[in-house]
ZAMIMAR-791344 format. One line per field, with one value per residue: y negated, z, x negated of N, C-alpha, C in turn; residue in one letter. Coordinates in pm, whole numbers, m for minus. Example, Ala and Ser with C-alpha at 12.3 -4.5 7.8 and 13.67 -1.06 7.14 Angstrom:
n_yy <- (569, 225)
n_zz <- (780, 708)
n_xx <- (m1319, m1285)
ca_yy <- (450, 106)
ca_zz <- (780, 714)
ca_xx <- (m1230, m1367)
c_yy <- (330, m3)
c_zz <- (780, 787)
c_xx <- (m1320, m1290)
aa <- (A, S)
//
This chain:
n_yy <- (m172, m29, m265, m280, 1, m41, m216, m135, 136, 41, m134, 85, 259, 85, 62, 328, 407, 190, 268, 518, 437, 268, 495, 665, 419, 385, 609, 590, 380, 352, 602, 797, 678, 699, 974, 1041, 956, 1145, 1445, 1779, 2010, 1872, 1694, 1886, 2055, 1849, 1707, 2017, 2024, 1808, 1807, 2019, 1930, 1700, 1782, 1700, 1634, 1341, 1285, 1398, 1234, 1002, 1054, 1206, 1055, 847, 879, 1044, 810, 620, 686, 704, 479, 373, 523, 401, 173, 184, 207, m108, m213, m256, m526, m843, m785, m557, m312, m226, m264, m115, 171, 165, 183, 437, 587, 525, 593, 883, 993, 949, 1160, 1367, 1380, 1438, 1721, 1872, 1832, 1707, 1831, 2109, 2096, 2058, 2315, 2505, 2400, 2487, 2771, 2808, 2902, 2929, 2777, 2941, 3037, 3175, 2983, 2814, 2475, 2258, 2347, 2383, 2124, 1982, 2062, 1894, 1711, 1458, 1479, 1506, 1213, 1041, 1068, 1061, 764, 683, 781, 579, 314, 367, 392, 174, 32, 64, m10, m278, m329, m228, m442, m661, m573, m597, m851, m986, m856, m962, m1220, m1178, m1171)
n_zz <- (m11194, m11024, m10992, m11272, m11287, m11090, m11209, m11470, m11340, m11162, m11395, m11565, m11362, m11335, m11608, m11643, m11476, m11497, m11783, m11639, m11478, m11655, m11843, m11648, m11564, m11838, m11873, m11686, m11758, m11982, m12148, m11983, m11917, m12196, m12273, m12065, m12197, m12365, m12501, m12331, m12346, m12579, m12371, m12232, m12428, m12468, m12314, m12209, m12429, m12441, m12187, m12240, m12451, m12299, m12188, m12263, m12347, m12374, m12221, m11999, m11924, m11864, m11671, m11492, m11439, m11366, m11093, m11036, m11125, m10983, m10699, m10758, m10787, m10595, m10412, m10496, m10377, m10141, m10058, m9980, m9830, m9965, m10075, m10085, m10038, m10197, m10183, m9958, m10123, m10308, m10188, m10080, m10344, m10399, m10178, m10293, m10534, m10446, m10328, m10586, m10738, m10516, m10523, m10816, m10825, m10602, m10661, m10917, m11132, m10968, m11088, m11351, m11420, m11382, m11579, m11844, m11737, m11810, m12050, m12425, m12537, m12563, m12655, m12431, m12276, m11975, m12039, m11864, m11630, m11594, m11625, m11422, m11214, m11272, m11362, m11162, m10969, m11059, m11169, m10949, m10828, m11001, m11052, m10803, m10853, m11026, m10914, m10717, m10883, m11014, m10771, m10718, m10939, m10892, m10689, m10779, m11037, m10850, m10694, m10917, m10988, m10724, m10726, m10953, m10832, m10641, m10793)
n_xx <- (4986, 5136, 5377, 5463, 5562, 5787, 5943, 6002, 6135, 6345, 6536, 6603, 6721, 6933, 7036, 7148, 7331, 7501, 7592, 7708, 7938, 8076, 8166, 8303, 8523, 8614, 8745, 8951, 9091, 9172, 9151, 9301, 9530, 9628, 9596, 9824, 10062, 10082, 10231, 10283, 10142, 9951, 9805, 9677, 9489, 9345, 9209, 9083, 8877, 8754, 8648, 8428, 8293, 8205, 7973, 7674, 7335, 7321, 7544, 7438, 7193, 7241, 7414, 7314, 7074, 7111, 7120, 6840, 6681, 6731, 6669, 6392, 6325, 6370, 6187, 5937, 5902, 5853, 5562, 5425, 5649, 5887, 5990, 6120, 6307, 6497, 6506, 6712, 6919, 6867, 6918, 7189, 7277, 7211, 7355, 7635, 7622, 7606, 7854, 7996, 7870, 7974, 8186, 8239, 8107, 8304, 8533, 8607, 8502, 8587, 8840, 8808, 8736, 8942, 9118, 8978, 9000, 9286, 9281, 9275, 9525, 9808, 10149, 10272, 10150, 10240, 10243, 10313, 10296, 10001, 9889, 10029, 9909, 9635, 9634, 9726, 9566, 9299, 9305, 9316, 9093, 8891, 8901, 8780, 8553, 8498, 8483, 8311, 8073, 8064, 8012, 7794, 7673, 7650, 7506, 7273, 7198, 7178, 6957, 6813, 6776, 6717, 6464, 6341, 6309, 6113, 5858)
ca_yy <- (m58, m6, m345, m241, 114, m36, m279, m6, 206, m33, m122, 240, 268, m24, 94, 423, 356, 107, 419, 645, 363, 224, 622, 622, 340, 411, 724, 512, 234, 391, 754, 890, 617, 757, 1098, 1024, 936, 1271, 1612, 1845, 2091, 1803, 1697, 2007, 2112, 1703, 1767, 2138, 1988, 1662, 1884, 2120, 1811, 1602, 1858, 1746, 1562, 1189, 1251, 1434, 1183, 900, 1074, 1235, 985, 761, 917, 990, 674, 482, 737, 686, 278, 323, 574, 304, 7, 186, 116, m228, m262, m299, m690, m926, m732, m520, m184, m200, m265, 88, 251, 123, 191, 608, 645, 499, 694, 1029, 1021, 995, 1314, 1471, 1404, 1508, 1870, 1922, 1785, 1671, 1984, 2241, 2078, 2122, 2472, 2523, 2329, 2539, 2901, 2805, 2923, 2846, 2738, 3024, 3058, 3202, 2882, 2678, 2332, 2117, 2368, 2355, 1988, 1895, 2095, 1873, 1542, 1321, 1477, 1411, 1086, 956, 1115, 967, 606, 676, 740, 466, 224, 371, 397, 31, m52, 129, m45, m416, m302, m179, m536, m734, m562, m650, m990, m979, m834, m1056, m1364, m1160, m1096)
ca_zz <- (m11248, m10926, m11032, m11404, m11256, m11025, m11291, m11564, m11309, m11183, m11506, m11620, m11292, m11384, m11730, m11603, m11341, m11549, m11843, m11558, m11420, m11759, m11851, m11560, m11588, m11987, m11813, m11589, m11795, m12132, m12212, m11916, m11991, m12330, m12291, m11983, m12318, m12420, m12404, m12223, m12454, m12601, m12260, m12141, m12524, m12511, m12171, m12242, m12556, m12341, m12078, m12304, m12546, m12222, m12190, m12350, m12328, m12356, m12053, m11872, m11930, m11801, m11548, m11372, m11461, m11297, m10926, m11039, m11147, m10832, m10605, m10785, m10804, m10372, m10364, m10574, m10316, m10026, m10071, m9963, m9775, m10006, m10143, m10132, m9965, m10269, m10107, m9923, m10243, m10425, m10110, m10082, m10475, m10427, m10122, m10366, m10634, m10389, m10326, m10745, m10783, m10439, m10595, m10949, m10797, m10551, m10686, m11064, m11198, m11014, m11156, m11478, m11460, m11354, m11654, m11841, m11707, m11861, m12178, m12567, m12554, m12651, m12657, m12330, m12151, m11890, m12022, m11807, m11434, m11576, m11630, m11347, m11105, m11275, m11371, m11057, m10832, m11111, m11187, m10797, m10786, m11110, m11013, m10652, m10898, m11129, m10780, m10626, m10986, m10988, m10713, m10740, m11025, m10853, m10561, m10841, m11050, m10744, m10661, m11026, m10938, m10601, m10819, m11073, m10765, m10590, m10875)
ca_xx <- (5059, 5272, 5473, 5526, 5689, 5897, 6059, 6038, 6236, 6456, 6571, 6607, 6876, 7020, 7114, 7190, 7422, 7617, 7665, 7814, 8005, 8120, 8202, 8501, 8576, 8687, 8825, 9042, 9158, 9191, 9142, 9368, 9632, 9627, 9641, 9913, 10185, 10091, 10335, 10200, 10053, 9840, 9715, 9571, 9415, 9290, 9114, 8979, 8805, 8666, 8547, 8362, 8242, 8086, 7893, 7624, 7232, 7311, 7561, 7352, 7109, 7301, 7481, 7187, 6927, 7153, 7034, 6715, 6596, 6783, 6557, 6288, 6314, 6350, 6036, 5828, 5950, 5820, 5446, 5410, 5792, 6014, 5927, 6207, 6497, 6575, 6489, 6832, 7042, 6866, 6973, 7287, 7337, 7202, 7461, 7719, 7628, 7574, 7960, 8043, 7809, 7964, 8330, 8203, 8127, 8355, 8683, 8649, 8455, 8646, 9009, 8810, 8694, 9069, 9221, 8970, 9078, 9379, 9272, 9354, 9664, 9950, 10338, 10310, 10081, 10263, 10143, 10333, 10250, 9862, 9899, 10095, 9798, 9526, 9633, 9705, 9443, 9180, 9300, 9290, 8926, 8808, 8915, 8742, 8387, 8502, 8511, 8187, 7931, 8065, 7987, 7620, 7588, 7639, 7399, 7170, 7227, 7170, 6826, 6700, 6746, 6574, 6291, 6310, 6291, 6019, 5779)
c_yy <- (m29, m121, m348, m142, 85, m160, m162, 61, 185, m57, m31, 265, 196, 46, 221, 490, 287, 207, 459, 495, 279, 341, 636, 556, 316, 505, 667, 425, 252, 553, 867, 839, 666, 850, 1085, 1039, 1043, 1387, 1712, 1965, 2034, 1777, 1820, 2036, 1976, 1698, 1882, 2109, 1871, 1746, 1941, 2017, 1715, 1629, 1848, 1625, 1425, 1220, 1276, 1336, 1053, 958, 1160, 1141, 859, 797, 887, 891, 572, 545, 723, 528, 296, 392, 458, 161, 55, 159, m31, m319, m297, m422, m734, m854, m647, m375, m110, m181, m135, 153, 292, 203, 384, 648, 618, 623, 853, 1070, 1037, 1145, 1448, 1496, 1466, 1659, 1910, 1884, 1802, 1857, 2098, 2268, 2089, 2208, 2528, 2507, 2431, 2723, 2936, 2867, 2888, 2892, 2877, 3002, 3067, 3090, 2801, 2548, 2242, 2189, 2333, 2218, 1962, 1950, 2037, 1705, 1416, 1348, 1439, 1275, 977, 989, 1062, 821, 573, 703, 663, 320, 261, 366, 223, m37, m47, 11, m241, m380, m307, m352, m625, m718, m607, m792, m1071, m934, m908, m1212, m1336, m1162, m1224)
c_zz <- (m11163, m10961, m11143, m11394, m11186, m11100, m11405, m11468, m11268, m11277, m11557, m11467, m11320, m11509, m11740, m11572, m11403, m11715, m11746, m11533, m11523, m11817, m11756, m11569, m11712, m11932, m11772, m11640, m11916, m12134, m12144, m11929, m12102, m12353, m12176, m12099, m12390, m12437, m12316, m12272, m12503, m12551, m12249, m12289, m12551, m12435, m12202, m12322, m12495, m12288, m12143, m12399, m12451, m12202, m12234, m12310, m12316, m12229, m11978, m11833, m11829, m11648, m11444, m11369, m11323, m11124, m10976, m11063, m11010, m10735, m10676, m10759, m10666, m10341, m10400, m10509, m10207, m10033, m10039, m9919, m9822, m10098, m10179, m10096, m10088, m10245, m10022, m9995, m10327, m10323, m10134, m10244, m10447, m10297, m10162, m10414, m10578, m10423, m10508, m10737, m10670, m10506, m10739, m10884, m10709, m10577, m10827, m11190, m11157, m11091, m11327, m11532, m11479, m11476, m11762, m11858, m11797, m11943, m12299, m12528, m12656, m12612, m12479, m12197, m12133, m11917, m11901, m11653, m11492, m11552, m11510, m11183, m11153, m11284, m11271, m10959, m10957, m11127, m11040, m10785, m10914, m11063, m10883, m10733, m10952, m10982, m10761, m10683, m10985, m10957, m10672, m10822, m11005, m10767, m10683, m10938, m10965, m10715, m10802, m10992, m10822, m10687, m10836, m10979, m10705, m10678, m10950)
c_xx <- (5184, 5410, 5567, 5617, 5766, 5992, 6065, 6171, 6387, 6572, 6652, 6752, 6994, 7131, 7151, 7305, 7540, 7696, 7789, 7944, 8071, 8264, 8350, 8538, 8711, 8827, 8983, 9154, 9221, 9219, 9260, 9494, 9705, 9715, 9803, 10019, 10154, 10188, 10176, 10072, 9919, 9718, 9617, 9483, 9302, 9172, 9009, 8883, 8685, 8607, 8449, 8253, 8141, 7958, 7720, 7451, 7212, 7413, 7472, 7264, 7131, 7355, 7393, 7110, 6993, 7102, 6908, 6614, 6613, 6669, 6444, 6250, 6273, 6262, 5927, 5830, 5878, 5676, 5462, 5543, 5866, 6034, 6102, 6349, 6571, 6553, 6624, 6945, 7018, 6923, 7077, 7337, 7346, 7314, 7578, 7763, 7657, 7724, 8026, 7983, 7875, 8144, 8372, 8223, 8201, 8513, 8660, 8583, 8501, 8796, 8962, 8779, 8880, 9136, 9133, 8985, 9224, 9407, 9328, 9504, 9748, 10091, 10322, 10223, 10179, 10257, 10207, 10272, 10067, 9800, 9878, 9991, 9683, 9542, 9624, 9589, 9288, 9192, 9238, 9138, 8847, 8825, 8842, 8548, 8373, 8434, 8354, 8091, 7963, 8034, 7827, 7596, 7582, 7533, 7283, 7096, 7129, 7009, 6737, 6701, 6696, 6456, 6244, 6216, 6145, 5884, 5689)
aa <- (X, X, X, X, X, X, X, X, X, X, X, X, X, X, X, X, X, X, X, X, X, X, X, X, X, X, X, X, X, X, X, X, X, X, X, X, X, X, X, X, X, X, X, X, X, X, X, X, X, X, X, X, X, X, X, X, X, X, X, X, X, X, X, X, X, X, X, X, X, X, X, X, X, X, X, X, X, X, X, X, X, X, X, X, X, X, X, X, X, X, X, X, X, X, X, X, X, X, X, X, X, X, X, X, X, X, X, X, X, X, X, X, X, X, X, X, X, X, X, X, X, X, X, X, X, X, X, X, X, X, X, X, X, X, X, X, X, X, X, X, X, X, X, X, X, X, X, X, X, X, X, X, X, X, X, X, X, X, X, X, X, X, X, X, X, X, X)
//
């Protein structure tokens, strides 16, 4: 039973991990690109709507599950040491991941409470000062979780295939 939960969980980080890390990625490569050829008005009403829209049970699902399943995979390794050296690669993947979730709440979620605050868009909103206080510091901090769920999700990767060799 202990072998079935620690590939069940595995697994379950695996495909977790590579969501979140797929998720910025889009962010990164596409969606912010995008909106970037925007005016300014657009941007910020394009954003407020995203923010409010992510909101929602399949992220959460992915984007928390993504820890909890990696800590769970590295509680379910410790019984019997770990097997096959893949005990270091869940580690490795949840101090990855820690920094996405510590840059999520302390950078990316308060530039989008901020953007936000803004409120519906009237005559008298700013778009380009609300903009021009959210866009490059989220972008540099999204590409810094895009980089690190990434690179979770090779660590994470890597240990299914130590499994897979150990098993």
């Amino acid at each position: 039973m202990l072998a079935l939960s620690r590939t069940v969980t595995l697994i379950a980080s695996v495909l977790t991990m590579g969501l979140s890390a797929g998720l910025f990625y889009a962010f990164s490569c596409s969606v912010m690109l995008g909106l970037n050829q925007a005016d300014d008005r657009t941007f910020v009403v394009a954003m407020q709507r995203i923010n409010v829209a992510i909101l929602n049970p399949w992220f959460m699902l992915s984007f928390l599950g993504a820890m909890a399943f990696t800590i769970l995979a590295g509680i379910l390794r410790i019984p019997g040491g770990g097997g096959g050296g893949v005990l270091p690669w869940i580690i490795a993947a949840a101090i990855l991941y820690a920094v996405v979730l510590g840059v999520t709440g302390g950078i990316n979620v308060p530039l989008n409470n901020q953007l936000l605050a803004a409120g519906e868009p009237s005559a008298s909103t700013d778009f380009a000062a609300v903009r021009a206080a959210f866009e490059t510091t989220w972008n540099r901090w999204n590409l810094v979780r895009a980089l690190s769920s990434t690179a979770a999700f090779g660590c994470l990767t890597w240990a299914l295939v130590l499994h897979g060799r150990a098993s």
